[in-house]
C-alpha positions in Angstrom: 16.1 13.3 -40.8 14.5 15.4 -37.5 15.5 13.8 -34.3 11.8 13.1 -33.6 11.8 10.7 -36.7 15.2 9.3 -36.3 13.8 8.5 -32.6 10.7 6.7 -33.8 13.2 4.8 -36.2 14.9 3.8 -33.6 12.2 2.9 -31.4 10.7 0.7 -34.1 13.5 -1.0 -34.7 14.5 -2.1 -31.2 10.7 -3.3 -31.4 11.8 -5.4 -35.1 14.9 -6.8 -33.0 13.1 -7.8 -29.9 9.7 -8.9 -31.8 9.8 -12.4 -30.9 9.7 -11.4 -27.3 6.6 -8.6 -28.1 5.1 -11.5 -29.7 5.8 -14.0 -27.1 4.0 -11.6 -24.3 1.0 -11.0 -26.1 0.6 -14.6 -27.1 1.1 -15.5 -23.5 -1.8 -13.4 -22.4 -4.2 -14.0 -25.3 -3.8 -18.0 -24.3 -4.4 -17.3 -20.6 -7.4 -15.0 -20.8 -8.9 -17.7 -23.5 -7.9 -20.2 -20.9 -9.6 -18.9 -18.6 -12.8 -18.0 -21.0 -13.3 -21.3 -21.6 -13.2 -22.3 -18.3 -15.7 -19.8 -16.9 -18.0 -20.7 -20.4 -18.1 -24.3 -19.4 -19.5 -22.8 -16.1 -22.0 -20.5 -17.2 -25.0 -22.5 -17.3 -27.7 -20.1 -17.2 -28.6 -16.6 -18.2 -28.0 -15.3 -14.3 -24.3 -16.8 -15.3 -23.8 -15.2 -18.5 -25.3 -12.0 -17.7 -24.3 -11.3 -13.9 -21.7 -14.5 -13.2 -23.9 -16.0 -11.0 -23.9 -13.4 -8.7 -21.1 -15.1 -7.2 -18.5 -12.4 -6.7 -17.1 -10.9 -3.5 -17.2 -6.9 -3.0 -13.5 -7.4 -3.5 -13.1 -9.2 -6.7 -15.8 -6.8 -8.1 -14.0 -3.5 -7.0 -11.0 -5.3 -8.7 -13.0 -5.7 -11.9 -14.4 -3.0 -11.6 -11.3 -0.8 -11.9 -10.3 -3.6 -14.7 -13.0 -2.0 -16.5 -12.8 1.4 -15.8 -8.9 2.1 -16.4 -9.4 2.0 -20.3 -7.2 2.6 -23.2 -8.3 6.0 -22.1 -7.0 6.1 -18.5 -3.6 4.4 -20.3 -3.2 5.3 -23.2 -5.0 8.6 -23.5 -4.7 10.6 -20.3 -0.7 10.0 -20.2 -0.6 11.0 -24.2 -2.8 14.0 -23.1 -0.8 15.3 -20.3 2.6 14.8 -22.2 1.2 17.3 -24.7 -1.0 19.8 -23.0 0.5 19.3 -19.0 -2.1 20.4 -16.5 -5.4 20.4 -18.7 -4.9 16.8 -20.2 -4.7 15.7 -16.2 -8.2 17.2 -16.1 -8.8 13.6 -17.6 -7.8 12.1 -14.3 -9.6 14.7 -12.0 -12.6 14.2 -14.0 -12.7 10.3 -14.3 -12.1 10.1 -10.6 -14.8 12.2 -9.1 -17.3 10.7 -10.9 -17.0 7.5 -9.1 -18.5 9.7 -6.0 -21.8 10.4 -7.7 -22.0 6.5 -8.7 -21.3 5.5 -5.3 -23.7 8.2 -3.7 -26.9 8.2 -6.2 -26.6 5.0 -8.0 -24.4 1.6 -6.7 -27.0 0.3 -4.6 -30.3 1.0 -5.6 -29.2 -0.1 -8.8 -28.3 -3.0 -7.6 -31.5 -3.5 -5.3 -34.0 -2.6 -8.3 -32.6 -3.9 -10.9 -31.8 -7.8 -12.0 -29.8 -7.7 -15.4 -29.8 -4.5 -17.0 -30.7 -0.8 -16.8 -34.1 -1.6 -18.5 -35.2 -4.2 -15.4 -35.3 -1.1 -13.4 -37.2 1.6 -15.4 -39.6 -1.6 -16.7 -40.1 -2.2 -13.4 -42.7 0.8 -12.7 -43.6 1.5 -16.7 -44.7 0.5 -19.9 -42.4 -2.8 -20.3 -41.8 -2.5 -24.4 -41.4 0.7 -25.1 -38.9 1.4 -22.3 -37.0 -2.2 -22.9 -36.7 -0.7 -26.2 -35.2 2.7 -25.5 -33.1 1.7 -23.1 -31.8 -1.2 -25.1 -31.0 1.5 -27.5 -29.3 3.5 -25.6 -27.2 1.1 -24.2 -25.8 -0.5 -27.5 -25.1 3.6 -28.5 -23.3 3.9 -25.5 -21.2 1.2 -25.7 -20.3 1.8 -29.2 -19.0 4.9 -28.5 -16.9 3.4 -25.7 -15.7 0.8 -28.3 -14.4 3.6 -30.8 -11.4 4.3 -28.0 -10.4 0.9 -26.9 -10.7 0.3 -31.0 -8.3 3.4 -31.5 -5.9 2.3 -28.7 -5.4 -1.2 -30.2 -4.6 0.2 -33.7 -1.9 2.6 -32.5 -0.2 0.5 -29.7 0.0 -2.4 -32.2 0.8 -0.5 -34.9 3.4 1.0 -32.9 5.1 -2.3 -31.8 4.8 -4.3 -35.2 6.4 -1.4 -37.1 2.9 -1.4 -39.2 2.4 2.0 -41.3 -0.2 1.3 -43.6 -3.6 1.9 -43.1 -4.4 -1.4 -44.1 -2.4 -3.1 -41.3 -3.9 -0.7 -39.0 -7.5 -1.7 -40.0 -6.4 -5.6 -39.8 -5.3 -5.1 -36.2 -8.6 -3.6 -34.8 -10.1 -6.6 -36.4 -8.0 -8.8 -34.6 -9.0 -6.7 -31.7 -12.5 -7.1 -32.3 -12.6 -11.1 -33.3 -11.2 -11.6 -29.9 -14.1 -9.9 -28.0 -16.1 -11.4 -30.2 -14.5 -14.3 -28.9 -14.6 -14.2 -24.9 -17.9 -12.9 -24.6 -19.6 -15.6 -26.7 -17.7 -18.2 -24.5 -17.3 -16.7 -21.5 -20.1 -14.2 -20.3 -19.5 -12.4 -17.6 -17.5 -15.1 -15.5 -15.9 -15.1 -17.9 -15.1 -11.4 -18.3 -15.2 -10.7 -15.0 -12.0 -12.7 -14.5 -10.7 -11.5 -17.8 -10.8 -7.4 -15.8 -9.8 -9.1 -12.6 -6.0 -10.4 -14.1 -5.8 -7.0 -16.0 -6.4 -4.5 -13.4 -3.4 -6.6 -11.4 -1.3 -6.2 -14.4 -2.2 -2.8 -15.4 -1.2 -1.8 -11.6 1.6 -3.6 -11.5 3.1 -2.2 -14.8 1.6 1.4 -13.8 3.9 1.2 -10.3 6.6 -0.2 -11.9 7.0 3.0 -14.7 6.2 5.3 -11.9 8.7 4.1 -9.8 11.3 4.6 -12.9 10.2 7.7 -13.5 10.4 9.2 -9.8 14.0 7.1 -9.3 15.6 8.8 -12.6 14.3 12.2 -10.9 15.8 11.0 -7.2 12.3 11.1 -6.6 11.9 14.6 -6.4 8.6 15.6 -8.1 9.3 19.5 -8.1 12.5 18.4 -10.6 9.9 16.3 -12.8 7.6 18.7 -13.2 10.5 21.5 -14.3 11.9 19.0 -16.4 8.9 18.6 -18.0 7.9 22.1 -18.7 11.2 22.7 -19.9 11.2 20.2 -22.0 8.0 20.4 -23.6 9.0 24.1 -25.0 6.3 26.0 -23.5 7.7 26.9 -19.8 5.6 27.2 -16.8 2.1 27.7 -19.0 2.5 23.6 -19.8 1.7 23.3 -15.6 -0.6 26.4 -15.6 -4.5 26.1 -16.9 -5.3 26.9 -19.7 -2.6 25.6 -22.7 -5.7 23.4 -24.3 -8.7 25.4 -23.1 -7.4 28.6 -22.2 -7.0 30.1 -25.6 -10.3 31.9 -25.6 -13.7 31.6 -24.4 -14.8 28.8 -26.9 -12.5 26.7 -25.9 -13.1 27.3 -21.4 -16.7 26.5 -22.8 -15.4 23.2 -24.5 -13.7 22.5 -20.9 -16.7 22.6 -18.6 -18.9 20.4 -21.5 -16.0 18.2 -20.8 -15.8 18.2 -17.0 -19.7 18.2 -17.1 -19.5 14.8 -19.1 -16.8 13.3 -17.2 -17.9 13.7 -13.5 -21.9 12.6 -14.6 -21.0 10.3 -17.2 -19.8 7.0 -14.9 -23.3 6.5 -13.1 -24.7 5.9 -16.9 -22.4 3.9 -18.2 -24.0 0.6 -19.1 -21.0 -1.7 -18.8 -20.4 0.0 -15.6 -24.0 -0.5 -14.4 -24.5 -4.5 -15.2 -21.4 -4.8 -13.0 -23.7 -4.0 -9.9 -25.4 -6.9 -10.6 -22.6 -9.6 -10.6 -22.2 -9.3 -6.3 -24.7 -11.3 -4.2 -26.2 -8.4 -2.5 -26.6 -4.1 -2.0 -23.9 -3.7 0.3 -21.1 -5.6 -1.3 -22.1 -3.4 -4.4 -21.5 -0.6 -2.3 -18.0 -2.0 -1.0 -17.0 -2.7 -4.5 -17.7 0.7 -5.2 -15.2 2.0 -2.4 -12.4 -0.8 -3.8 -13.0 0.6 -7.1 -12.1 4.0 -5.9 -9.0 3.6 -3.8 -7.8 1.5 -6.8 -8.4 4.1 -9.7 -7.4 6.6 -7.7 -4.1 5.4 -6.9 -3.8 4.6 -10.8 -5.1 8.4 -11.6 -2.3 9.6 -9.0 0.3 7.8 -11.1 -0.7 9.5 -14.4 1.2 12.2 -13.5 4.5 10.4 -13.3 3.3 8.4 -16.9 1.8 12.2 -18.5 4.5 14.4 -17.1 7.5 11.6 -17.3 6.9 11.6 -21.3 6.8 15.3 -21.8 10.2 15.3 -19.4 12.1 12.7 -21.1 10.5 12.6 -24.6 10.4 15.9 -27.3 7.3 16.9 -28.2 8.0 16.4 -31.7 8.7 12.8 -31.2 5.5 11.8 -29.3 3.3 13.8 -32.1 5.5 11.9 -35.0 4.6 8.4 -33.1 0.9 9.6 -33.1 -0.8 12.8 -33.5 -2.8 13.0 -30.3 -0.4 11.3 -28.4 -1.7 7.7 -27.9 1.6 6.3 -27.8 3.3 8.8 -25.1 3.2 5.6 -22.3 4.8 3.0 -24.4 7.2 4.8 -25.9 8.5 6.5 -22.0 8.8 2.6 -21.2 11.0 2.2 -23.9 13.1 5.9 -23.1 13.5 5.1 -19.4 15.1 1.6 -20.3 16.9 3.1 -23.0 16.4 3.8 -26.4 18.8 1.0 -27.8 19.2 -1.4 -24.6 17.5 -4.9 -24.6 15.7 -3.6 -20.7 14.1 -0.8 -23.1 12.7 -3.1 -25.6 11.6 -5.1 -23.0 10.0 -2.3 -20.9 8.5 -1.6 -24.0 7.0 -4.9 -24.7 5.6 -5.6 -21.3 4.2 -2.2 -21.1 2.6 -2.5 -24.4 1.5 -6.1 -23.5 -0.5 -4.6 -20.4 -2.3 -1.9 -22.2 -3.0 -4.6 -25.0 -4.5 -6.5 -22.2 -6.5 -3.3 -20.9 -8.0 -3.1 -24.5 -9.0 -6.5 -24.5 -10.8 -6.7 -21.3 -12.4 -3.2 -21.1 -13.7 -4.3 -24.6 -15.2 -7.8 -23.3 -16.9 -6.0 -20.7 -18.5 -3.4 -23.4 -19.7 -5.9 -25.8 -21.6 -8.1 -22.8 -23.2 -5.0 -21.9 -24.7 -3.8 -25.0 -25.5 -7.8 -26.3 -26.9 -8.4 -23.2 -29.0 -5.3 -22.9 -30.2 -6.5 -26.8 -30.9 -10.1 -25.9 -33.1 -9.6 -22.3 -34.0 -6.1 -23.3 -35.1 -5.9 -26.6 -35.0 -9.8 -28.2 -36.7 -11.2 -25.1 -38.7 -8.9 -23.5 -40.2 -6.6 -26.7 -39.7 -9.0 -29.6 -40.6 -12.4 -27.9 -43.1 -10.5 -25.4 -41.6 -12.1 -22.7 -42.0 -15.7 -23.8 -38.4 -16.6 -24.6 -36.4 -19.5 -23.1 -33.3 -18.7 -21.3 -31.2 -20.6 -24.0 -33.0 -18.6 -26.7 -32.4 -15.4 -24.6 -28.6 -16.5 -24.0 -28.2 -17.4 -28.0 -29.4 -14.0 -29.0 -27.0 -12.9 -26.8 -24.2 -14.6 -28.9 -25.6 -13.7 -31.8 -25.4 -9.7 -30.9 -22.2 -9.4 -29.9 -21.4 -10.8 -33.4 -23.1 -8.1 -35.1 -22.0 -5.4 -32.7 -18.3 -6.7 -32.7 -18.6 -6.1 -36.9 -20.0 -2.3 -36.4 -16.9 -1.6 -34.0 -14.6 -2.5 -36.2 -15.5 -0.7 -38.9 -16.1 2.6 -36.8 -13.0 2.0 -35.0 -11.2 1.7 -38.2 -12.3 5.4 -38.7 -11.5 6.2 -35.6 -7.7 5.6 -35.2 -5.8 8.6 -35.0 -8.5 10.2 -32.7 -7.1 10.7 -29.1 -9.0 7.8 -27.0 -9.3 9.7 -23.7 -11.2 12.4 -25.7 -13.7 9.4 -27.3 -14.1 8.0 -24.0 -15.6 11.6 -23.3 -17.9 11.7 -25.6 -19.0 7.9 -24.6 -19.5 9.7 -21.0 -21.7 12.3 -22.6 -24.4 10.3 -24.5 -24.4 8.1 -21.4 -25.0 11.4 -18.8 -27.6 12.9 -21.8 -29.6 9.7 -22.0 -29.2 7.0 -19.0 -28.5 8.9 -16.3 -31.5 11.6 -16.5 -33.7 8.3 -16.8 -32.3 6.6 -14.1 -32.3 9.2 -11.4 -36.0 10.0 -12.2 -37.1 6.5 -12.3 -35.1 6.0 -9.1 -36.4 9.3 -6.8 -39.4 11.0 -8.7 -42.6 9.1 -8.2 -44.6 11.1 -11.0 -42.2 10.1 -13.6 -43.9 8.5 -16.7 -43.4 6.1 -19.5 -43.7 9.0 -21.7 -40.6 10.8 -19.9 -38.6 7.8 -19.7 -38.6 7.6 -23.4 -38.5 11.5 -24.4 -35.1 12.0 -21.6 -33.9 8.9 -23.0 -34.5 9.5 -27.1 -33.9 13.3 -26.2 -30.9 12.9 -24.6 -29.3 10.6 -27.1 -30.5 12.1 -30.7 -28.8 15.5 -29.4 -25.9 13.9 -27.7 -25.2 11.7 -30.9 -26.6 14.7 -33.5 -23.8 17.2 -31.9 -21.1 15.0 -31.8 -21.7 14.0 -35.6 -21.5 18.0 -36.6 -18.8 18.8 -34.2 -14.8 19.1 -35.3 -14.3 15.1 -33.7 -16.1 14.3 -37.1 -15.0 16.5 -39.4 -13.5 19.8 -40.2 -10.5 19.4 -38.1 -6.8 17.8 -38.7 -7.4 15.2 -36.3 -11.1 15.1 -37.1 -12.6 11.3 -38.1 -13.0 13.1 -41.5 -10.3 15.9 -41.8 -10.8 16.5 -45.6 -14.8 17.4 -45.4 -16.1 20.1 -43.3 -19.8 19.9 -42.0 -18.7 21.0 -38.4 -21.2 23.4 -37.3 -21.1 22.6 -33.1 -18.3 24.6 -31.9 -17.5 22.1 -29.0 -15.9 18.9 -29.2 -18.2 17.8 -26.0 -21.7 18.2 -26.6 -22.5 17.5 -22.6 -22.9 20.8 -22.1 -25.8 21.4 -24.6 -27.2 17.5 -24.4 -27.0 16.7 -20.6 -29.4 19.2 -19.3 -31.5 18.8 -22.4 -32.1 14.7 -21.2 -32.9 16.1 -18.2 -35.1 18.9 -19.2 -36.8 16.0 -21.6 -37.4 13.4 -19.1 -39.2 16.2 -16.8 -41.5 17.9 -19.8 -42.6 14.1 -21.2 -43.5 13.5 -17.5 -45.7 17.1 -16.8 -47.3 17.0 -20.1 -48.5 13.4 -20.1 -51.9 12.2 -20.4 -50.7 8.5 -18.0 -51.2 8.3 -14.9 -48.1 7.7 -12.8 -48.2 4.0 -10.6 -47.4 5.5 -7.5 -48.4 1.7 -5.8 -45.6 0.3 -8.0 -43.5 3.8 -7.0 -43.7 2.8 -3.5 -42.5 -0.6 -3.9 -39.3 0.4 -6.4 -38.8 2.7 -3.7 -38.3 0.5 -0.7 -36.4 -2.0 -2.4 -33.6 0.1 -3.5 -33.3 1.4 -0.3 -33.6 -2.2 2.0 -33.2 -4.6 -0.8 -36.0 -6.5 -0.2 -37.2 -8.9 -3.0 -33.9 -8.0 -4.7 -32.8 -11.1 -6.9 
């Protein structure tokens, strides 16, 4: 037996010895976020509950949630698993992740949050053609978020896979349904009070177990990050080219092209995000939108910072072979250094293990509450309300349609994240960023700061941007043609890249600017005008 497998063997077995307290963690937390779901349901009374809790939330509490729903499986998960294998270009996840928080902040926290009342759609319907634009935005939204799903899905399957001892595909397929029932769960009962509070308890934990690895890390190296990162280079076989550019997307010039689609998607991709955007909404004015937009940052970025201890700490302490054996695009590289730096066979390492799995089991669970609000949401008052019922639906009508699409919305994530699971989730999370910079943020940014922009622009950057975004994806080696592809035994991969933001981003934007100069409608400049001093002062903001 390699020492990679005997390794996994034993680290599956300290999780079979120490299950009942693996179990006993994530019960704990799945009864107290439930607890508190049903509280916050039983104070959601109307749609400005369920939709934007009220608006009740400080800047503070925001920027906390904020961050809750942010650091993914992705952040977790993902960017350590990608650093422990390719060293500095998998912390190109963290670089990228963080600066786009400087373009949401700068172009779109708190005009958003001035313009807007529930969703992306208030704020292009404001100034256009109310159905049409409801309904592509509506669209794009639910896309979005699907996408987004696909990684926290992922994550879920391999960390609980992982702790459970599960093999089978089966098992691996009944766990993302767990995964998914419970969204299903805390959004039909809690909203986004509900939700919020959900991000709010794990962003504390996620922090807290973040520092506490870290700290482990840096004390086993006397704190002496020069001696990490040699360790680590030595240690992952490939010398000082695993802390030089270029290990993933150096090898030639297809693959430096794949990295700037990437970095593209990453640094525009935040200001689209739709379960980023509604969060604007949940904070009683513009400037405490803005000030949970500067929390937001100095928490991720001290998380970001600490993926290099979780990244490099694995590919120091763990063997290469061993984290590709647990998973093939190294999903399981945190868990499995919580369990090495308590010790293989020692109770503290099982432990470590446990709470450190619990956490990221917790990220899952809230960044996926906060994804399936967004998109039902964006269905109900977009597209049920405001196209279907033309406007004439109640609010419990509105709020029930609601329920009844994250239902629907829960099933479809389940059964793509099933497909999904051996896909690296920081790279999904990518691709999520890329349909959301091809198709919402074009939109937004003209809708926001172009007064000649149309309802015909609106709805060619929009549709534009997404077919391509989605078309490329679906032809490129994430979906097939590839070992690590959704599909590895077909081959219809005819897209080089794995990102199509390179290709789809400027072609929303492109879009949204040739619907606008070769329409026949005439732009409301009158209704311009007005858009445009409320998202600067606020006034007549909701």
């Amino acid at each position: 037996m390699s020492p990679a497998i005997t390794h996994i063997t034993l680290a599956a077995n300290e999780a079979s010895e120490h299950r009942p307290l693996i179990i006993t963690l994530f019960a704990l937390f799945v009864v107290a976020t439930l607890g508190i779901t049903v509280w916050a349901g039983r104070q959601t009374k109307d749609a400005a509950d369920f939709y934007a809790g009220g608006r009740q939330f400080s800047a503070f509490q925001n920027g906390l949630a904020v961050s809750g729903d942010y650091m993914s499986a992705a952040s977790f998960l993902g960017i350590a698993g990608a650093i422990a294998l390719f060293g500095y270009d998998g912390f190109l996840y963290s670089i990228g992740f963080l600066v786009a928080w400087l373009v949401a902040l700068l172009l779109v926290a708190e005009p958003l949050r001035n313009s807007g009342r529930y969703t992306m759609g208030d704020v292009l319907a404001y100034r256009m053609r109310q159905r049409p634009v409801r309904t592509a935005a509506g669209t794009s939204t639910i896309v979005v978020s699907i996408f987004y799903l696909l990684a926290q899905m992922a994550g879920a399957g391999v960390l609980v896979s992982l702790l459970l001892g599960i093999t089978s595909d089966a098992g691996k397929i009944l766990i993302v349904a767990l995964v998914g029932l419970l969204m299903i769960v805390y959004v039909s009962i809690g909203g986004m009070k509900g939700t919020t509070w959900v991000q709010m308890v794990k962003a504390v934990l996620l922090i807290g177990g973040t520092i506490l690895i870290t700290f482990l890390v840096l004390l086993k190296f006397n704190f002496n990050i020069s001696d990490l990162l040699g360790k680590a280079a030595e240690n992952s076989g490939k010398g000082d080219a695993f802390l030089e550019p270029g290990l993933q997307y150096g090898a030639d010039n297809l693959t430096k092209l794949d990295f700037l689609s990437l970095g593209i998607a990453l640094v525009l991709g935040t200001a689209g995000l739709p379960h980023i955007l509604i969060r604007f909404y949940t904070v009683p004015n513009a400037k405490a939108a803005r000030k949970s937009v500067n929390w937001a940052i100095g928490i991720i970025g001290g998380f970001y910072l600490m993926t290099i201890a979780l990244g490099f700490g694995a590919a120091a302490l763990i063997s290469q072979d061993e984290i590709i054996a647990s998973n093939p695009s190294g999903n399981t590289a945190a868990p499995l250094l919580a369990l090495h730096i308590g010790g293989v066979d020692s109770a503290w390492g099982a432990i470590l293990l446990a709470t450190i799995s619990a956490v990221a089991f917790a990220t899952i669970l809230a960044v996926v509450a906060g994804l399936t609000l967004a998109s039902s949401s964006s269905f109900a008052h977009d597209i049920y309300a405001n196209v279907i019922r033309k406007g004439n639906a109640t609010e419990k009508e509105e709020m029930k349609a609601a329920r009844w699409a994250t239902v629907l919305i829960g099933i479809v994530s389940i059964a793509l994240g099933a497909l999904a699971r051996d896909l690296n989730v920081a790279g999904l999370v990518a691709l999520a960023f890329a349909v959301a910079a091809s198709a919402n943020l074009p939109t937004i940014l003209y809708s926001l700061f172009w007064k000649r922009f149309t309802t015909q622009g609106a709805l060619w950057s929009i549709y534009g941007g997404l077919i391509v975004a989605v078309g490329l994806v679906l032809f490129s080696p994430v979906v097939s043609g590839d070992p690590k592809a959704m599909f590895p035994d077909v081959d219809f991969a005819w897209f080089p890249l794995k990102n199509p933001g390179i290709i789809s981003i400027p072609f929303g934007f492109l879009m949204g600017w040739l619907g606008t100069v070769l329409s026949k409608e005439e732009p409301d400049t009158k209704k311009y005008a007005e858009l445009e001093v409320r998202s600067l002062t606020g006034t007549g903001a909701h």
